[in-house]
C-alpha positions as CSV (number, residue, x, y, z in Angstrom):
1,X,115.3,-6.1,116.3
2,X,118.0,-4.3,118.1
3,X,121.9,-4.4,117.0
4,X,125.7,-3.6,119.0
5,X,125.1,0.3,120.1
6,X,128.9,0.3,119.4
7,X,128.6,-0.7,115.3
8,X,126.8,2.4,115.1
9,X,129.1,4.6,114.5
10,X,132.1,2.6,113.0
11,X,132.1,3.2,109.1
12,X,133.1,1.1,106.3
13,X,136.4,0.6,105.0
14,X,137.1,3.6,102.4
15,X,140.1,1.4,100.9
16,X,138.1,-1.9,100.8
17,X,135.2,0.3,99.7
18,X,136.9,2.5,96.4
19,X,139.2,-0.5,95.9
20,X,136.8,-3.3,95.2
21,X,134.0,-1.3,94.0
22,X,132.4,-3.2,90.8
23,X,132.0,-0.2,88.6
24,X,134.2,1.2,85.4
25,X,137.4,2.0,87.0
26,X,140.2,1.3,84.7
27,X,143.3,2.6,87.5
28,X,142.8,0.6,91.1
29,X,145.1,3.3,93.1
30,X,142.7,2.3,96.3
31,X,143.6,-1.1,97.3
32,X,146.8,-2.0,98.5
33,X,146.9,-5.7,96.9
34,X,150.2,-6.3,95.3
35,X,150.6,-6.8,91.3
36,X,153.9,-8.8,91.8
37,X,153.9,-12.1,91.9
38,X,154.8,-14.4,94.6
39,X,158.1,-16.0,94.6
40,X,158.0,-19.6,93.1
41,X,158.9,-21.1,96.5
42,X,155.5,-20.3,97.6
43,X,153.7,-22.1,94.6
44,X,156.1,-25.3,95.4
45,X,154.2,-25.6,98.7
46,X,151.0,-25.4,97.4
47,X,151.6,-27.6,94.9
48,X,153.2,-30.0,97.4
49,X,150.5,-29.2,99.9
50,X,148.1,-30.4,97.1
51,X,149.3,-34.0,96.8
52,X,148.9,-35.1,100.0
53,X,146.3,-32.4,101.8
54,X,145.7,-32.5,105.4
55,X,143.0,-30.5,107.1
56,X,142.8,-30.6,110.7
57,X,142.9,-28.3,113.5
58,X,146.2,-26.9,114.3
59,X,147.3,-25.6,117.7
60,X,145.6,-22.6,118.2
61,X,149.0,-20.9,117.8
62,X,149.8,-23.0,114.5
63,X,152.8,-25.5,114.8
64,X,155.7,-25.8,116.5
65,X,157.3,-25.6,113.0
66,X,155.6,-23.3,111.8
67,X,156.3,-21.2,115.0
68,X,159.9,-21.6,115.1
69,X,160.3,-21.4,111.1
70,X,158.4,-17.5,111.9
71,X,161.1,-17.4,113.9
72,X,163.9,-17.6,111.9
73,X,162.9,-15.1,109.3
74,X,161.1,-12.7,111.0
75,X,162.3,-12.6,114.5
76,X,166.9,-12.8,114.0
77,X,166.6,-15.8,116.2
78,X,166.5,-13.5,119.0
79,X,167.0,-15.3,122.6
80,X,164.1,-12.8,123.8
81,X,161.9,-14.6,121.9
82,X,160.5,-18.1,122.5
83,X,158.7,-18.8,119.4
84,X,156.3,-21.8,121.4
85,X,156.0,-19.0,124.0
86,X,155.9,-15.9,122.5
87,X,154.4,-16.1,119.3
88,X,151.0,-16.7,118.0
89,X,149.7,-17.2,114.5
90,X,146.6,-15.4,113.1
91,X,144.3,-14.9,110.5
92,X,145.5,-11.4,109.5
93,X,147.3,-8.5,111.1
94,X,144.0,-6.2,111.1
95,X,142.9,-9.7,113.6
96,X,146.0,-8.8,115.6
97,X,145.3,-5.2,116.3
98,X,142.0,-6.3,117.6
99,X,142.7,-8.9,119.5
100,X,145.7,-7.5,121.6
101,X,143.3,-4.2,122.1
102,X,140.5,-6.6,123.3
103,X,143.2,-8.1,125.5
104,X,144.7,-5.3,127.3
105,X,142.4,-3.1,127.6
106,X,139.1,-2.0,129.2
107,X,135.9,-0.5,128.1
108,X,136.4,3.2,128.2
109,X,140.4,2.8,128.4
110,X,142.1,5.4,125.9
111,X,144.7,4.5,122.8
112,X,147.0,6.5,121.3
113,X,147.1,6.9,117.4
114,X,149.2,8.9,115.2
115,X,148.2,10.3,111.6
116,X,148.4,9.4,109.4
117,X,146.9,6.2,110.8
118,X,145.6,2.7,109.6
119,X,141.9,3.4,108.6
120,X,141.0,0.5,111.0
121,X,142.7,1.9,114.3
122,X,139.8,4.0,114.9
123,X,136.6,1.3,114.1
124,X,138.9,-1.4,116.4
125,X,138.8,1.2,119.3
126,X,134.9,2.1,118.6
127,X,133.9,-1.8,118.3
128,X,135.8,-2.1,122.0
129,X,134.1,0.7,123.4
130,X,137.4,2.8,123.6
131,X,138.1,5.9,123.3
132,X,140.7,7.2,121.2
133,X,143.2,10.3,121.2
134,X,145.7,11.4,118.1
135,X,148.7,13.6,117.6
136,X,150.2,14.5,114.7
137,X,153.7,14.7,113.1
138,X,155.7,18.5,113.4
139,X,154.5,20.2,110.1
140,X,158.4,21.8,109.5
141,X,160.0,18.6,109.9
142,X,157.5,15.7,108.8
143,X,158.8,13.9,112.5
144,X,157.3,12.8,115.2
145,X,158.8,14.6,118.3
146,X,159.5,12.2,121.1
147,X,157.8,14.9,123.7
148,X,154.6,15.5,121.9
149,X,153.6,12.1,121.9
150,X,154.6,11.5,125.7
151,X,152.7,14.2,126.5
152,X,149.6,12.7,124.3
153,X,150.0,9.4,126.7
154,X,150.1,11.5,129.7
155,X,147.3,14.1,129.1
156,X,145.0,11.6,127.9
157,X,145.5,8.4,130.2
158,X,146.0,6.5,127.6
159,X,146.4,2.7,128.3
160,X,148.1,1.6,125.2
161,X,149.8,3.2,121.9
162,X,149.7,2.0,118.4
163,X,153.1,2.6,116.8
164,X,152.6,1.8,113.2
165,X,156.1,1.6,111.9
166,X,156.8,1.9,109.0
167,X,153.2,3.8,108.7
168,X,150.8,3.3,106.6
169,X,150.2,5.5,104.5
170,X,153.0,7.3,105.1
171,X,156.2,5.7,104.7
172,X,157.6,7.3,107.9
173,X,159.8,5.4,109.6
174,X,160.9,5.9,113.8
175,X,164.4,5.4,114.5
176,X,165.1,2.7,117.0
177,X,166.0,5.9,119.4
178,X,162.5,7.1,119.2
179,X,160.8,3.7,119.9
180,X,163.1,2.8,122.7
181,X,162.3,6.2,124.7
182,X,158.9,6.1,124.1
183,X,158.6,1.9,125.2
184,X,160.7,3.0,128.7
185,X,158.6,6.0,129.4
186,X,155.5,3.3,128.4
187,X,156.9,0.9,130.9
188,X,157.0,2.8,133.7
189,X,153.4,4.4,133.6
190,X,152.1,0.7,132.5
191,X,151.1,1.3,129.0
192,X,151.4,-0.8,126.4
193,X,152.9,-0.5,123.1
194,X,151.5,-2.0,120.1
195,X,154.0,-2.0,117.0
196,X,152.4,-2.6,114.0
197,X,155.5,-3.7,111.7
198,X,153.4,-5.4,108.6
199,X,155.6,-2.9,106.2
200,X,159.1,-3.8,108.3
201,X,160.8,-6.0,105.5
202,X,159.7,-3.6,102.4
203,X,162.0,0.0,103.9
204,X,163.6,1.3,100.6
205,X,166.7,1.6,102.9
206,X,168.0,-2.3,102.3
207,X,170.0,-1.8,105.4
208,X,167.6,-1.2,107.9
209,X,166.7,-4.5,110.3
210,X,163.5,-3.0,112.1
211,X,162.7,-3.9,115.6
212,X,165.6,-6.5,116.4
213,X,165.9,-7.8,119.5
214,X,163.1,-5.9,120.6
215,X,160.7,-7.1,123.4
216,X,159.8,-6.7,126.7
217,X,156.6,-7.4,129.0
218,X,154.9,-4.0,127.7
219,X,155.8,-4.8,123.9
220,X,153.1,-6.2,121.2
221,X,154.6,-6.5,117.6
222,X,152.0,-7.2,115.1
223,X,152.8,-8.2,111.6
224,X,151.8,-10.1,108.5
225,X,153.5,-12.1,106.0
226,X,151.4,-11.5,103.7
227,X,152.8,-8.2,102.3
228,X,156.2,-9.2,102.0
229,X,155.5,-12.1,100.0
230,X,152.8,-10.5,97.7
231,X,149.9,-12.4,99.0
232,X,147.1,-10.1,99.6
233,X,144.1,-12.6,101.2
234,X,146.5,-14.9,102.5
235,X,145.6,-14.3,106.3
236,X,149.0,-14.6,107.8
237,X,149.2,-12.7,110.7
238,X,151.4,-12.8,113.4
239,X,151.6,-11.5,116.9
240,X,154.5,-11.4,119.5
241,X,154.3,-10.6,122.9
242,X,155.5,-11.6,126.7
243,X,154.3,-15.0,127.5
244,X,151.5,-13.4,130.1
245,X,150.1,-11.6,127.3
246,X,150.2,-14.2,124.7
247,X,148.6,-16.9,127.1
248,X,145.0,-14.4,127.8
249,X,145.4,-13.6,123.8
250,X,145.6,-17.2,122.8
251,X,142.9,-17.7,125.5
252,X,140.1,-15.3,123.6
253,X,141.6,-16.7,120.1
254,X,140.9,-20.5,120.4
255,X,137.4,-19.0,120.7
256,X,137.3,-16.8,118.4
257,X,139.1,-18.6,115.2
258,X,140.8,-21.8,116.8
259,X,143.7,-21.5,114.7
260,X,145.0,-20.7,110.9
261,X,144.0,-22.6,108.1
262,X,146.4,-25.4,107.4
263,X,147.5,-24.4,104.1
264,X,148.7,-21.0,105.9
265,X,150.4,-23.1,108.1
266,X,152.3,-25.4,105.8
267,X,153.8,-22.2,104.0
268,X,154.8,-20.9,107.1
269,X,156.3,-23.5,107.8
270,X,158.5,-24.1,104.8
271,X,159.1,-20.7,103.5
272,X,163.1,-20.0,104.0
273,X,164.5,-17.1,105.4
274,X,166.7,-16.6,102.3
275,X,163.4,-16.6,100.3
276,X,161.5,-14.4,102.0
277,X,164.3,-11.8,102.6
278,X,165.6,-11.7,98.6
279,X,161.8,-11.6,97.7
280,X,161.3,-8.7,100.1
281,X,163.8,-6.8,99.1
282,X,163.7,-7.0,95.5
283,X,159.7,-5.5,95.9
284,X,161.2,-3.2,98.6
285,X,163.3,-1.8,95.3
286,X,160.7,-1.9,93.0
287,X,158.4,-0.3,95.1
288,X,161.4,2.5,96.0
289,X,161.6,2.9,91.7
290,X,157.9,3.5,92.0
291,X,157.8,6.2,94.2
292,X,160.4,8.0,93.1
293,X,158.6,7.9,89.5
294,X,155.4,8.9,91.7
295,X,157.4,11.9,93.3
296,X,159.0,13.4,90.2
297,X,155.6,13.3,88.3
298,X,153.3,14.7,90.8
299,X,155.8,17.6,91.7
300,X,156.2,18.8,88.4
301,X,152.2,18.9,88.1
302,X,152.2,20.7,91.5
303,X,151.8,18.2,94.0
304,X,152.8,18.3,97.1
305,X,153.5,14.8,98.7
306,X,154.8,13.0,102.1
307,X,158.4,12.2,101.9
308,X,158.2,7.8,102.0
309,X,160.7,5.3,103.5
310,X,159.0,2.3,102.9
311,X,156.0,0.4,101.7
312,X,154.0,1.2,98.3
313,X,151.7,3.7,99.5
314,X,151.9,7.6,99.0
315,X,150.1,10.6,100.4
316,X,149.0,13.2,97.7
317,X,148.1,17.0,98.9
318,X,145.5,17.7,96.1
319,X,144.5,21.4,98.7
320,X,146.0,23.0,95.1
321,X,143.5,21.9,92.7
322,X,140.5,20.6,95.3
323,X,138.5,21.3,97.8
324,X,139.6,18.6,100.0
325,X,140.0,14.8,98.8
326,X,137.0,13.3,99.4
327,X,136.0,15.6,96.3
328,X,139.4,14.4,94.3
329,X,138.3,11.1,95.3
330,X,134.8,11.4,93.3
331,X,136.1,13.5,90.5
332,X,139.2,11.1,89.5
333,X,136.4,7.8,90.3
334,X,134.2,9.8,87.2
335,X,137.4,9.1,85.3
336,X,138.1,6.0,86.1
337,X,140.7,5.9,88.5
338,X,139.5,4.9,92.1
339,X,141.6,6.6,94.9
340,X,140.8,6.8,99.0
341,X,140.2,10.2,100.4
342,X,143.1,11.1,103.1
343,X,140.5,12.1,105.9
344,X,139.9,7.9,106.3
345,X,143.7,8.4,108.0
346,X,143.2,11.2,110.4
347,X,141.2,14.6,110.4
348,X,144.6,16.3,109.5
349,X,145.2,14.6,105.9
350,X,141.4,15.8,104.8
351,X,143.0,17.5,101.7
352,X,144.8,14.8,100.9
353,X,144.1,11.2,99.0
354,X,146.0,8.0,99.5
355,X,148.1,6.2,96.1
356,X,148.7,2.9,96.2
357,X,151.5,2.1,93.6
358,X,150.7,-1.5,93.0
359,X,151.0,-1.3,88.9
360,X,153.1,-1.3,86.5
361,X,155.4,1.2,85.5
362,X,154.1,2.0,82.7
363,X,150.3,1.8,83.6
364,X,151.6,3.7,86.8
365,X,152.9,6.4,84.7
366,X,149.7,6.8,82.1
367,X,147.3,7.3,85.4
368,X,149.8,9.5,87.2
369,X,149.6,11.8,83.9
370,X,145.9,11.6,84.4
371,X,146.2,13.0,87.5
């Protein structure tokens, strides 16, 4: 029997791979699944989805409530945005990337990553038969410069960018100055731009509102609410786009998944804005306490790290005391702490591995000294 030439050479998911492994690791540092619990608001609607249970098949967008209630905590109630038009619900953000890649692009069509990247980006652009370029951030200043990834567009043809923002695994964060030159230069050469924003509501900086206001007909945002409210599993993916776009999309998803489970729907739905932006921000700070816990430790044992704006990920250079971190990566698993090597984000980050800080202080602390 013969199989997809294309599966070939797409590998397996390092973090899904060292983070559920069913061996004796004590310290899960691999899988980002959050150890906070959901706010109470979300157990309300299960419980009230449980008396009276309806499954059916939903729109293949989900419903107009759900829509417009994704709307109003996600989206500012901007007038660019018609949540019956312009929005689509999904099992997953990792479904979204996919998708909107199968949707505006053609086999042998170039995308843009930047490392760090999602470990994902790359298998997506293999299972589409695309080709992929990368750039990387400055090494003195840890930024992105506006010119080098312009040029990356231009030299390699590329017909779409993935802006993961804030990054996983990074943390870095693009100022709304950055995106905005990079989506006009986009526009006029007719490439798209992809914005992952999954880690948008968990910036430590309480006062940054990522990506309001922002679309256009060369924009894709794809998110999750599945992060923000501490539901790893939950499939809540979202994606946002000019009506054209979201039409073929919605097109290739009613054949693909029809729609979103019902439950996912119904919390949708009901989840309030003041809800989900308290919760999000009170992990946001947690997450900020723990890596600033993360940073002091590991520095003083002579670490070197990635400065982080966001999220509950961190990037550890372990070139000081290994030979790159695929070899961390097996030493600390002998000890019981599981940890993804950094080359599954880009051939640059090969010396480093990738921490999620999903415990505990306290637990977080004893595995850090293990370190």
């Amino acid at each position: 029997m013969t199989f997809n030439n294309h599966l070939k050479n797409i590998s397996p998911s390092a973090s899904m791979m060292k983070g559920l492994i069913d061996r004796d690791i004590k310290y899960n540092l691999a899988m980002g699944a959050p150890d906070i619990p959901p706010p109470g608001e979300v157990f309300e609607i299960i419980e009230n989805f449980s008396r009276n249970p309806v499954f059916r098949y939903l729109p293949s967008k989900g419903s107009s409530k759900a829509l417009l209630n994704l709307k109003t905590i996600l989206l500012d109630n901007s007038d660019l945005v018609d949540p019956e038009l312009n929005c689509i619900l999904v099992p997953g953000a990792k479904y979204g990337i996919y998708l909107s890649l199968k949707t505006v692009c053609n086999p042998g069509d170039c995308v843009l990553l930047l490392e760090p990247y999602w470990l994902s980006y790359p298998e997506i652009c293999k299972s589409l038969d695309l080709n992929y370029a990368t750039i990387i951030p400055d090494p003195e200043t840890g930024r992105y410069p506006v010119q080098s990834i312009l040029s990356g567009l231009s030299g390699n043809r590329c017909r779409a960018i993935v802006l993961n923002n804030p990054v996983n695994p990074s943390g870095y964060i693009f100022t709304e100055e950055e995106l905005n030159e990079v989506i006009e230069y986009c526009k006029v050469k007719n490439i798209w731009v992809i914005i992952d924003e999954v880690y948008k509501n968990l910036c430590f900086d309480r006062s940054l509102n990522l990506h309001t206001n922002l679309a256009g007909e060369n924009i894709i945002r794809v998110g999750s609410l599945s992060k923000s409210l501490n539901l790893p599993g939950f499939r809540a993916g979202y994606v946002v786009g000019d009506e054209a776009f979201i039409s073929l999309f919605d097109r290739v998803h009613q054949h693909i998944a029809t729609c979103i489970h019902p439950l996912t729907d119904e919390i949708v739905s009901h989840i309030t804005a003041s809800t989900f932006q308290t919760f999000s921000g009170y992990c946001a700070e947690i997450y900020a306490g723990r890596y600033e816990l993360a940073k002091s430790l590991l520095n003083s044992k002579g670490f070197k790290i990635l400065e982080s704006k966001a999220s509950f990920y961190l990037m550890v250079d372990v070139s000081g005391k290994f030979a790159n971190g695929n070899e961390a990566s097996d030493y600390y698993e002998k000890h019981g702490i599981s940890v993804t090597p950094g080359d599954n984000y880009g051939k640059s980050y090969r010396n480093f591995i990738r921490l999620c800080l999903t415990l505990p202080k306290e637990d977080l602390t004893k595995v850090l000294n293990l370190l």
